[in-house]
MARMI-946523 format. One record per residue (C-alpha): x, y, z; residue number from 1. Coordinates in steps of 0.25 Angstrom, whole numbers. Each point is the difference from the previous one (the first is absolute). Layout:
BEGIN
<atom><u>X</u><v>Y</v><w>Z</w><n>NUM</n></atom>
...
This chain:
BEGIN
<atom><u>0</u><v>0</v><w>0</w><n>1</n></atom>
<atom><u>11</u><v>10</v><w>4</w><n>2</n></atom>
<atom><u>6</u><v>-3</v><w>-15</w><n>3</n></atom>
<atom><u>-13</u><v>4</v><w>-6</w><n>4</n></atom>
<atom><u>-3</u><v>12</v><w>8</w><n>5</n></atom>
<atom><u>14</u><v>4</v><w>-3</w><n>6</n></atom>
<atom><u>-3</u><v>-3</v><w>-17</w><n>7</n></atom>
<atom><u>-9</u><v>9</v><w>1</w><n>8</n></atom>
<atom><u>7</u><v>10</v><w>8</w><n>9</n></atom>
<atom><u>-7</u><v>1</v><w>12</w><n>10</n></atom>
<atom><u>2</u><v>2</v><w>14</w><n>11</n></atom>
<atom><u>-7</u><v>-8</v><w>12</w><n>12</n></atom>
<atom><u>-6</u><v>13</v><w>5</w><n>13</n></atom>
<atom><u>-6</u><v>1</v><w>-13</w><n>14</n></atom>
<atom><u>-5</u><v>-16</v><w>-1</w><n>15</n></atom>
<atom><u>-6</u><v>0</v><w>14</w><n>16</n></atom>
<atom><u>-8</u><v>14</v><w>-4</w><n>17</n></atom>
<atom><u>-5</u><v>-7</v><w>-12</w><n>18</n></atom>
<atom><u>-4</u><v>-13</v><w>8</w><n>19</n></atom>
<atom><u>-6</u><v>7</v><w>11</w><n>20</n></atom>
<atom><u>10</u><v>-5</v><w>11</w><n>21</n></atom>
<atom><u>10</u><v>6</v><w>10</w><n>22</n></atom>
<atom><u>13</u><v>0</v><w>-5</w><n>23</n></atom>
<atom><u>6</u><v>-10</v><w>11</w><n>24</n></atom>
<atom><u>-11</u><v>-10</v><w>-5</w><n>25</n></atom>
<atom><u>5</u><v>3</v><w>-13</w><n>26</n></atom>
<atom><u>13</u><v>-2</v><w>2</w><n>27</n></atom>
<atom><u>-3</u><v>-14</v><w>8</w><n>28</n></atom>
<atom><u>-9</u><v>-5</v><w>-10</w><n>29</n></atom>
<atom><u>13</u><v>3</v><w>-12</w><n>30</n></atom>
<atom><u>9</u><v>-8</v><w>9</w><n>31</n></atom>
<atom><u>-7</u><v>-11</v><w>-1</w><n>32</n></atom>
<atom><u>-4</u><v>2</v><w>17</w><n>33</n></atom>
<atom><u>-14</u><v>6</v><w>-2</w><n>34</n></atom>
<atom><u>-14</u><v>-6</v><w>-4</w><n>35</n></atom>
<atom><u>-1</u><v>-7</v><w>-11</w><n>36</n></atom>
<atom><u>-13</u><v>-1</v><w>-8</w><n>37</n></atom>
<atom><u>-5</u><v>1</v><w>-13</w><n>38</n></atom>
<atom><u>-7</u><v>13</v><w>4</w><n>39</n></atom>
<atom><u>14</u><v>6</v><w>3</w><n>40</n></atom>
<atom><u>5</u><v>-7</v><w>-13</w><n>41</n></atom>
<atom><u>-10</u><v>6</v><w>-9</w><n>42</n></atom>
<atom><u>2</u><v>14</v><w>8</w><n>43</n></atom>
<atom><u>15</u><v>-1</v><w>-2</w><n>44</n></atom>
<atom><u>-2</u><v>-4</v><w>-16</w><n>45</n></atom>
<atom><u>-10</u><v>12</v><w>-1</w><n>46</n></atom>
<atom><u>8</u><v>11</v><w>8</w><n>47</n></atom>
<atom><u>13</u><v>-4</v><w>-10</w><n>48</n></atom>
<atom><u>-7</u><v>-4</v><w>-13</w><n>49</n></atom>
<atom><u>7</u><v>-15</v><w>3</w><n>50</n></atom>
<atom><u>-6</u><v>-12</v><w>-4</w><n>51</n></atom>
<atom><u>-7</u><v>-7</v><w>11</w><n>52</n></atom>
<atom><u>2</u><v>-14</v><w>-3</w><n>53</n></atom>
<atom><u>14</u><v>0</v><w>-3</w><n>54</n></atom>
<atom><u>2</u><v>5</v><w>12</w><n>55</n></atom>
<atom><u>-7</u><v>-13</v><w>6</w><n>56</n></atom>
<atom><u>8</u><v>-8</v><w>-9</w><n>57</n></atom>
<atom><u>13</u><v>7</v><w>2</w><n>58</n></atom>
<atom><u>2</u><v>-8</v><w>13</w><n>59</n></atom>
<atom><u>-3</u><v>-15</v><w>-6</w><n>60</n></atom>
<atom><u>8</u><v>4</v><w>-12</w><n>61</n></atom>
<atom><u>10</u><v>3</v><w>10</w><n>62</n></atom>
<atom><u>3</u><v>12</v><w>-8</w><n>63</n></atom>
<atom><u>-3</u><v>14</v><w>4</w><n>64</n></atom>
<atom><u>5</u><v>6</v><w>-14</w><n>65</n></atom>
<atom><u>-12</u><v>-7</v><w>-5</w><n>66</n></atom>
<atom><u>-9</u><v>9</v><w>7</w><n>67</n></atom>
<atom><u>7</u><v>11</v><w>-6</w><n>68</n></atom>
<atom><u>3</u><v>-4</v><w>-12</w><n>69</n></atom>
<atom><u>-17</u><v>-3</v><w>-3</w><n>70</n></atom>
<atom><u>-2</u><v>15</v><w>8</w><n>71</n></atom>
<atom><u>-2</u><v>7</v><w>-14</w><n>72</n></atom>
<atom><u>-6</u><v>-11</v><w>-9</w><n>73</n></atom>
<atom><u>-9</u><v>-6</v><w>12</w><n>74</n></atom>
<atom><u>4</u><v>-14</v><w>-7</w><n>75</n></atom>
<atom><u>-8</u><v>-8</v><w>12</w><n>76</n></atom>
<atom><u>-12</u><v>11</v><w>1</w><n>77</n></atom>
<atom><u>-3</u><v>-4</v><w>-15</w><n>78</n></atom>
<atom><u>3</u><v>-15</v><w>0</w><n>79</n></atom>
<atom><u>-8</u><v>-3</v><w>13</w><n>80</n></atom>
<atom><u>-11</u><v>10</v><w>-6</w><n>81</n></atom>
<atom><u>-1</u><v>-8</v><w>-14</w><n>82</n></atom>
<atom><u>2</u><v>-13</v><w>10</w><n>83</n></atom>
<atom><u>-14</u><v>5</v><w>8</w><n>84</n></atom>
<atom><u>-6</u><v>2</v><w>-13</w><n>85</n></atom>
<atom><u>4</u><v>-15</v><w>-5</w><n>86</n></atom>
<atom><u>-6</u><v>-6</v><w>13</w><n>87</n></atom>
<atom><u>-13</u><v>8</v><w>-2</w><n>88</n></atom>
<atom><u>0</u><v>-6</v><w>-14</w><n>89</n></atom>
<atom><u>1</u><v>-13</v><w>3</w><n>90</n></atom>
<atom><u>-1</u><v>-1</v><w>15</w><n>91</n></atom>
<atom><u>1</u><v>-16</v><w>6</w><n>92</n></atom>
<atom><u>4</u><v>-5</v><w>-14</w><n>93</n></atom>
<atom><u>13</u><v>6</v><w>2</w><n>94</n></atom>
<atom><u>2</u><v>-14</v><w>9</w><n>95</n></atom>
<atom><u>1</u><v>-8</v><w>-13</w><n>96</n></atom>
<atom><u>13</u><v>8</v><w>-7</w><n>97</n></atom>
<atom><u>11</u><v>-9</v><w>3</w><n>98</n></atom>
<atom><u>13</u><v>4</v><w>4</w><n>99</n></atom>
<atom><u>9</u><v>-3</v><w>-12</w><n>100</n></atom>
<atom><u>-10</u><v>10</v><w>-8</w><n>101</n></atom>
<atom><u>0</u><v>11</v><w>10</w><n>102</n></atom>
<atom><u>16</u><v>0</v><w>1</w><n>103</n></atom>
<atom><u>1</u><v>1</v><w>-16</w><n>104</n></atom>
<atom><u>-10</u><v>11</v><w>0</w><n>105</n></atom>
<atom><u>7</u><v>8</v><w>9</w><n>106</n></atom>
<atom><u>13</u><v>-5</v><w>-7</w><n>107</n></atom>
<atom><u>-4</u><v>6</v><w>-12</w><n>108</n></atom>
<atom><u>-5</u><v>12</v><w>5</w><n>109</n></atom>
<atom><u>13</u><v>3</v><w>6</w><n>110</n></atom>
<atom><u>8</u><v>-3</v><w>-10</w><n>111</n></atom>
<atom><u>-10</u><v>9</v><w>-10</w><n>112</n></atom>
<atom><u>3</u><v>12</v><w>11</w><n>113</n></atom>
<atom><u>14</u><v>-3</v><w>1</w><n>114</n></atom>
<atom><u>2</u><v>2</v><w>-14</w><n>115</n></atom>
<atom><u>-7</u><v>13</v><w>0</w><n>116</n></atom>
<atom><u>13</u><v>3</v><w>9</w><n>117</n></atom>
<atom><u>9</u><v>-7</v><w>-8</w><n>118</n></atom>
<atom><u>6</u><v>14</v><w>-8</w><n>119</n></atom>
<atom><u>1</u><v>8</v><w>14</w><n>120</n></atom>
<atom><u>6</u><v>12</v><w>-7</w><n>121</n></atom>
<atom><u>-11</u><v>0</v><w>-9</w><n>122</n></atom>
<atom><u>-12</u><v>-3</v><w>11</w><n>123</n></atom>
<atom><u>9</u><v>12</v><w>10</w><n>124</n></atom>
<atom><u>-2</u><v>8</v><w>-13</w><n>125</n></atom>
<atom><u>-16</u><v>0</v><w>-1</w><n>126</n></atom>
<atom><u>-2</u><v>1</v><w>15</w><n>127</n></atom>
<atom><u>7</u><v>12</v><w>0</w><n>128</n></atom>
<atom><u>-8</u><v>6</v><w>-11</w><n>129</n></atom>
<atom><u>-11</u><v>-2</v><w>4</w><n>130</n></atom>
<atom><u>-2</u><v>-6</v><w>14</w><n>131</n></atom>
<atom><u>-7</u><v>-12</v><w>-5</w><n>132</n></atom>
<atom><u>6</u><v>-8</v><w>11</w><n>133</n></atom>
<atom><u>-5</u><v>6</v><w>13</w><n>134</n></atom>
<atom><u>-15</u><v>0</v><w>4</w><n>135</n></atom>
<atom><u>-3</u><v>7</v><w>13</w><n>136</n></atom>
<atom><u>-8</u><v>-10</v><w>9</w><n>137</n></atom>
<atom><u>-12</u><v>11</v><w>-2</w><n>138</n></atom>
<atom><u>-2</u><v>-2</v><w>-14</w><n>139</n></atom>
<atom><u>-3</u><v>-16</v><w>2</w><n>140</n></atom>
<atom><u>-15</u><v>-4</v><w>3</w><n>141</n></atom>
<atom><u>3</u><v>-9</v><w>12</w><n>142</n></atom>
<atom><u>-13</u><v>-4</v><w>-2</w><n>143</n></atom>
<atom><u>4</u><v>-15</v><w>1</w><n>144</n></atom>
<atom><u>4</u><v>2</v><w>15</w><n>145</n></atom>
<atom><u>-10</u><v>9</v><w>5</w><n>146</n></atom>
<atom><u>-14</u><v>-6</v><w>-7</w><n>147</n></atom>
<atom><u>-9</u><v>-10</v><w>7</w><n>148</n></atom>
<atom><u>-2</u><v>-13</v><w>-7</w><n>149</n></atom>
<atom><u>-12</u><v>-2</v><w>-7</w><n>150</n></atom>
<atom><u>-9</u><v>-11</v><w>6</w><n>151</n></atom>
């Protein structure tokens, strides 16, 4: 967390204003020594334009960077979003894929964005022009994380 709030050039004064908290909470909850919730997550993710579930995977990835490195493109946001829209799709059926078929899925999937990478200089190029990379958490419909189901 203090990695992203430093990407975006913040400080935890101006973090703990934007979440509504004393400073000292703050500055325990970015130590790792606070209150950990999904609440505070999502509230961390808004006040810095981070991407919420990278910032839950981070730890299991056992990569900070990766939190960071999804901070602007909100990778996980958009991949557990279009994941909500596919269980809404298809619900209890999704108990029949096997496996093998989801791995080479998301192999392929992967690999077709890892291509897109492929001429860094090129990609850097185009991202600069015209900040096609970066999409502020705002701009997302969360609405796969805040709508009730439909019964």
């Amino acid at each position: 967390m203090r990695g992203i709030r430093r990407k975006r050039g913040l400080t935890a004064a101006e973090v703990a204003r934007r979440m509504d908290m004393a400073l000292r909470t703050y500055q325990l909850f970015e130590a790792g020594n606070g209150e950990l919730s999904v609440r505070r997550i999502m509230a961390f993710a808004d006040a810095t334009d981070a991407d919420p579930l990278a910032l839950m995977m981070a730890p299991l990835l056992g990569s900070a960077e990766f939190a960071i490195d999804c901070a602007d493109t909100k990778l996980m946001t958009i991949l557990g979003m279009n994941l909500q829209d596919f269980y809404d799709r298809h619900g209890g059926d999704i108990n029949y894929l096997d496996a093998p078929q989801i791995i080479t899925t998301f192999e392929s999937v992967f690999r077709s964005l890892g291509g897109k990478l492929g001429d860094h200089e090129a990609f850097m190029r185009k991202w600069l022009e015209g900040r096609t990379g970066a999409i502020g958490l705002g701009r997302l419909s969360l609405r796969g994380f805040a709508r009730r189901r439909r019964g």
